[in-house]
C-alpha positions as CSV (number, residue, x, y, z in Angstrom):
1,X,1.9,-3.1,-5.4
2,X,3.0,-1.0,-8.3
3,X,5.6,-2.1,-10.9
4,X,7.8,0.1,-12.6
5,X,7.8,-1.0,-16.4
6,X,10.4,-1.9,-18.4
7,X,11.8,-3.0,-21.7
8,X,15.0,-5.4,-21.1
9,X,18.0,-6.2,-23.5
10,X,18.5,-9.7,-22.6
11,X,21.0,-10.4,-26.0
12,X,23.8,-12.8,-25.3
13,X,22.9,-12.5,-21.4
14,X,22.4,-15.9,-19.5
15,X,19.0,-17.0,-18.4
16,X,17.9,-19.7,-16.8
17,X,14.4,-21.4,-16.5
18,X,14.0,-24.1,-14.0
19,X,11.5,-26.5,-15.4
20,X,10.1,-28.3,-18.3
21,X,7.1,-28.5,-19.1
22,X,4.7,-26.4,-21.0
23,X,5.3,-23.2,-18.9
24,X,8.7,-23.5,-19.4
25,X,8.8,-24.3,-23.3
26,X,6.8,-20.8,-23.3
27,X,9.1,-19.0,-21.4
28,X,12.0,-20.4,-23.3
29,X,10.6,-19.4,-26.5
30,X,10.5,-16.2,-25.5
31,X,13.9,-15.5,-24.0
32,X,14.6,-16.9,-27.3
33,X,13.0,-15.0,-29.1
34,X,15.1,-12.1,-27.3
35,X,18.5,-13.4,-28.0
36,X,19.3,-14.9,-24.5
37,X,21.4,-17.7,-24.0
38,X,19.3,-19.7,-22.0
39,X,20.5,-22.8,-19.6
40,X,17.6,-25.0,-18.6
41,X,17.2,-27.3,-15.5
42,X,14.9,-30.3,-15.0
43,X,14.8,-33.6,-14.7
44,X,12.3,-34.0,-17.7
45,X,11.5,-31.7,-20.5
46,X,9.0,-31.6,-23.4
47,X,10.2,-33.0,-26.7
48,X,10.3,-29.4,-28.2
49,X,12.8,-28.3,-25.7
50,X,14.3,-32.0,-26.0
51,X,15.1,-30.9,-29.8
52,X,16.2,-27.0,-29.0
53,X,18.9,-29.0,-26.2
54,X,19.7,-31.0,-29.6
55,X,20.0,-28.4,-31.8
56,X,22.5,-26.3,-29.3
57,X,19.5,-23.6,-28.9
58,X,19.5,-23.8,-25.2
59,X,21.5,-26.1,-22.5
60,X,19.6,-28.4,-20.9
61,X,20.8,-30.0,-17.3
62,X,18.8,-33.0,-16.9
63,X,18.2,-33.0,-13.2
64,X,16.9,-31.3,-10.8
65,X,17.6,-27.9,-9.5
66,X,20.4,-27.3,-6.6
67,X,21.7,-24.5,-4.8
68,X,24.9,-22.3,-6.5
69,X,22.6,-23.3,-10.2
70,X,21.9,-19.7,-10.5
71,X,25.2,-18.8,-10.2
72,X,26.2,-16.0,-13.2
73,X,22.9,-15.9,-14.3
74,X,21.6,-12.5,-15.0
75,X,17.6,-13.7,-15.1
76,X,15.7,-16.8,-13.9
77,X,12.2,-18.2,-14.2
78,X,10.8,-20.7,-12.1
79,X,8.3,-22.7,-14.2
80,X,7.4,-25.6,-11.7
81,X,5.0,-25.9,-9.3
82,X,7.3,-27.7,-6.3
83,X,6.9,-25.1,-3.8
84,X,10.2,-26.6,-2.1
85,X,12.1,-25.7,-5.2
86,X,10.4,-22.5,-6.0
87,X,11.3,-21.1,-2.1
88,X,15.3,-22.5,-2.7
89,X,15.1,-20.7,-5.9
90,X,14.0,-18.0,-4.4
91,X,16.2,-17.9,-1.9
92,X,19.3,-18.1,-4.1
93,X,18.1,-15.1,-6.7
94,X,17.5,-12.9,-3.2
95,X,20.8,-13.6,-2.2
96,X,22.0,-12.8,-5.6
97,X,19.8,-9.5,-6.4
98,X,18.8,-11.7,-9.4
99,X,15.8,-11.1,-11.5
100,X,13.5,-13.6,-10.6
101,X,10.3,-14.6,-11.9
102,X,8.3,-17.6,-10.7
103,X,5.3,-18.6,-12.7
104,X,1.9,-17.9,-10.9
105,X,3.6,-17.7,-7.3
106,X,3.8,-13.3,-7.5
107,X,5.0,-13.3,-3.8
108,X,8.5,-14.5,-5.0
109,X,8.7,-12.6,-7.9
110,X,10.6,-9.6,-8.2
111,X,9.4,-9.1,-12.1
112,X,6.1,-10.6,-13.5
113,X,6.0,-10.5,-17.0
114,X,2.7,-9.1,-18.8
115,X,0.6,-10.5,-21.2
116,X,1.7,-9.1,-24.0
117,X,0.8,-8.1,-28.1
118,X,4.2,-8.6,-30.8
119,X,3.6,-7.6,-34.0
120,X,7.0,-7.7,-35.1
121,X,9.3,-5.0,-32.6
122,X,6.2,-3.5,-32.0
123,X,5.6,-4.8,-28.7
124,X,2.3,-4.0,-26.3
125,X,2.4,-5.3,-22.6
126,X,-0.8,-4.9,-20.5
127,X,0.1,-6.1,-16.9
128,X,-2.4,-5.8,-13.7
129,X,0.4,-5.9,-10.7
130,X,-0.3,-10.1,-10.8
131,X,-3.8,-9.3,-9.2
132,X,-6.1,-10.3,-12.7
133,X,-3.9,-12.5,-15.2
134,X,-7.7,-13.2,-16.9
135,X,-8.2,-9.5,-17.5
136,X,-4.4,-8.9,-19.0
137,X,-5.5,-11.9,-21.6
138,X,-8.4,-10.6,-22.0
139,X,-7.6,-7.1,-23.0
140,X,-4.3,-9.0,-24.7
141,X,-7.1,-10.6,-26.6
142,X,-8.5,-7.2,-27.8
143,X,-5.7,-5.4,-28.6
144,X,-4.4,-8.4,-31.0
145,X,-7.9,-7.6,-33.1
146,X,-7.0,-4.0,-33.4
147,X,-3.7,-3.9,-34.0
148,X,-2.8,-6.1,-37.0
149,X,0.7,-6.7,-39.0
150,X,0.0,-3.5,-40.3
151,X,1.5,-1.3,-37.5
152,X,4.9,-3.4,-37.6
153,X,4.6,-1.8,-41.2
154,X,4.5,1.8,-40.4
155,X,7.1,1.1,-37.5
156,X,9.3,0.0,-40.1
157,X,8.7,2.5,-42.6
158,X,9.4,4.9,-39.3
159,X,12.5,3.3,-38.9
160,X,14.2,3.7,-41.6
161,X,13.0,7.1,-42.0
162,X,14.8,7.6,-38.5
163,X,18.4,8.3,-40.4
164,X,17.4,10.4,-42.9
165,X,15.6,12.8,-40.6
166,X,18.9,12.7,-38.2
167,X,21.5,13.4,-40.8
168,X,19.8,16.7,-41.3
169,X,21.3,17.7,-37.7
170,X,18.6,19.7,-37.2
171,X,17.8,20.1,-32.9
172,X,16.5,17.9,-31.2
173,X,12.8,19.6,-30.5
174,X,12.8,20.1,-34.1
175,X,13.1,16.4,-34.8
176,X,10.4,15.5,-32.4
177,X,8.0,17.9,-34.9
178,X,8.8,16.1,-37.6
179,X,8.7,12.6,-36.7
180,X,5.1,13.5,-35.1
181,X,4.7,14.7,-38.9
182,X,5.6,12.1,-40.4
183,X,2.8,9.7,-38.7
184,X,0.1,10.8,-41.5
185,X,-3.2,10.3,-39.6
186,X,-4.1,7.7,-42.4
187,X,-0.1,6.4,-42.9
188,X,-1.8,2.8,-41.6
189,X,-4.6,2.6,-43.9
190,X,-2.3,4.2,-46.8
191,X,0.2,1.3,-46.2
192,X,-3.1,-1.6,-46.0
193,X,-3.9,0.1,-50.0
194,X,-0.5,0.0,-50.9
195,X,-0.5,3.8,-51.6
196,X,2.9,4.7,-52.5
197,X,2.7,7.8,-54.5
198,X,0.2,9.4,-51.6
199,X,2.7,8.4,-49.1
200,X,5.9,9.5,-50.8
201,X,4.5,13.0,-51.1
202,X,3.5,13.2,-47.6
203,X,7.1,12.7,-46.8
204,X,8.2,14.9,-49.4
205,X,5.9,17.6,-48.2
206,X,7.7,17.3,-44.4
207,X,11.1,16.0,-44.9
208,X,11.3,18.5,-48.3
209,X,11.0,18.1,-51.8
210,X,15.6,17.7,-52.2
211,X,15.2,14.7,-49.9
212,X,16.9,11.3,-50.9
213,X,14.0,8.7,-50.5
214,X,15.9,5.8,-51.7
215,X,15.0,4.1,-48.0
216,X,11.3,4.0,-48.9
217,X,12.4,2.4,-52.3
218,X,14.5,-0.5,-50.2
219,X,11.7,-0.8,-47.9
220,X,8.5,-1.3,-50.5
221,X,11.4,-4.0,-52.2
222,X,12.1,-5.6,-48.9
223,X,8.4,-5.9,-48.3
224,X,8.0,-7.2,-51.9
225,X,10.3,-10.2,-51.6
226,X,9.1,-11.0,-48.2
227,X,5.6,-11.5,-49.2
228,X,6.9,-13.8,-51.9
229,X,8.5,-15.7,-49.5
């Protein structure tokens, strides 16, 4: 079966994860992590999730999970292992057209979520249809050696050279040249040194010698007082 991938903006949108136990705590640190606003449903639940029901981070239903739960919900995860309650679950998101992803159990998923590499909004997702979850981790694995905190780096130096390059209101094939451009074929190693000077006339030479760099001054001070942090 083939998946068509996707990136999701799950901000402000309800979740819910049934469950709560390990698999769950990840997968509520992760809608999290996203901005949901996540409802979870078990009887029991680690003392991590315990505290995030505390602190008002997630709502927590402390029982088990009943028909007309999923109700409003725009995504759901299944994190338990009664089959009884993954098939109702099921059921209910089918009836829905809810996203619905239950843990290990591909045959009622319509989503699986990939392993995936963060390195701040720079996100890598390696998925093999549900058929190897090993291999995912394993490559996973591999791709977290080669692609360290300094690529967040260059995506945010990218980013906030995004505006400047807009407000020329040049067209829009012309922008795509020069934010190819931009991507010095040593801009990741450059940032690793620290080299400032090399990079700021790189982006002199493609953006122009008249253009106001103040954003690469903000970003070296923003990644100043971070790493003092």
């Amino acid at each position: 079966m083939s998946y068509f991938p996707i990136n999701v903006d799950i901000r402000n949108r309800p979740c819910t994860v049934i469950g709560g136990g390990r698999v769950a705590l990840r997968k509520v640190k992760g809608l999290l992590e996203c901005g949901a606003d996540v409802t979870l449903i078990s009887p029991e639940a680690t003392s991590e999730l315990e505290m995030m029901a505390v602190q008002g981070r997630i709502t927590w239903y402390a029982r088990g999970y009943k028909p007309g739960d999923l109700a409003g919900s725009f995504l759901v995860i299944a994190a338990t292992d009664d089959e009884a309650v993954q098939e109702q679950v099921h059921a209910e998101a089918q009836a829905g057209n809810l996203l619905l992803n239950v843990a290990d159990v591909p045959k009622w998923c319509n989503f699986i979520l990939p392993a995936t590499v963060r390195q701040g909004d720079l996100t890598i997702s390696i998925s093999t249809a549900g058929k190897s979850p090993a291999l995912a981790k394993r490559l996973r694995q591999e791709l977290e050696k080669s692609f360290g905190p300094e690529y967040n780096l260059a995506l945010e130096l990218m980013g906030s050279l995004r505006p400047v390059v807009l407000a020329k209101g040049l067209p829009h094939a012309k922008n795509k040249i020069i934010f190819e451009e931009l991507l010095h074929p040593e801009l990741i190693s450059l940032l690793t040194k620290g080299d400032w000077q090399t990079i700021s006339s790189h982006l002199h030479a493609v953006l122009g010698a008249d253009v106001d760099l103040s954003c690469l001054d903000t970003f070296r001070r923003n990644l100043h007082n971070n790493s003092e942090e």
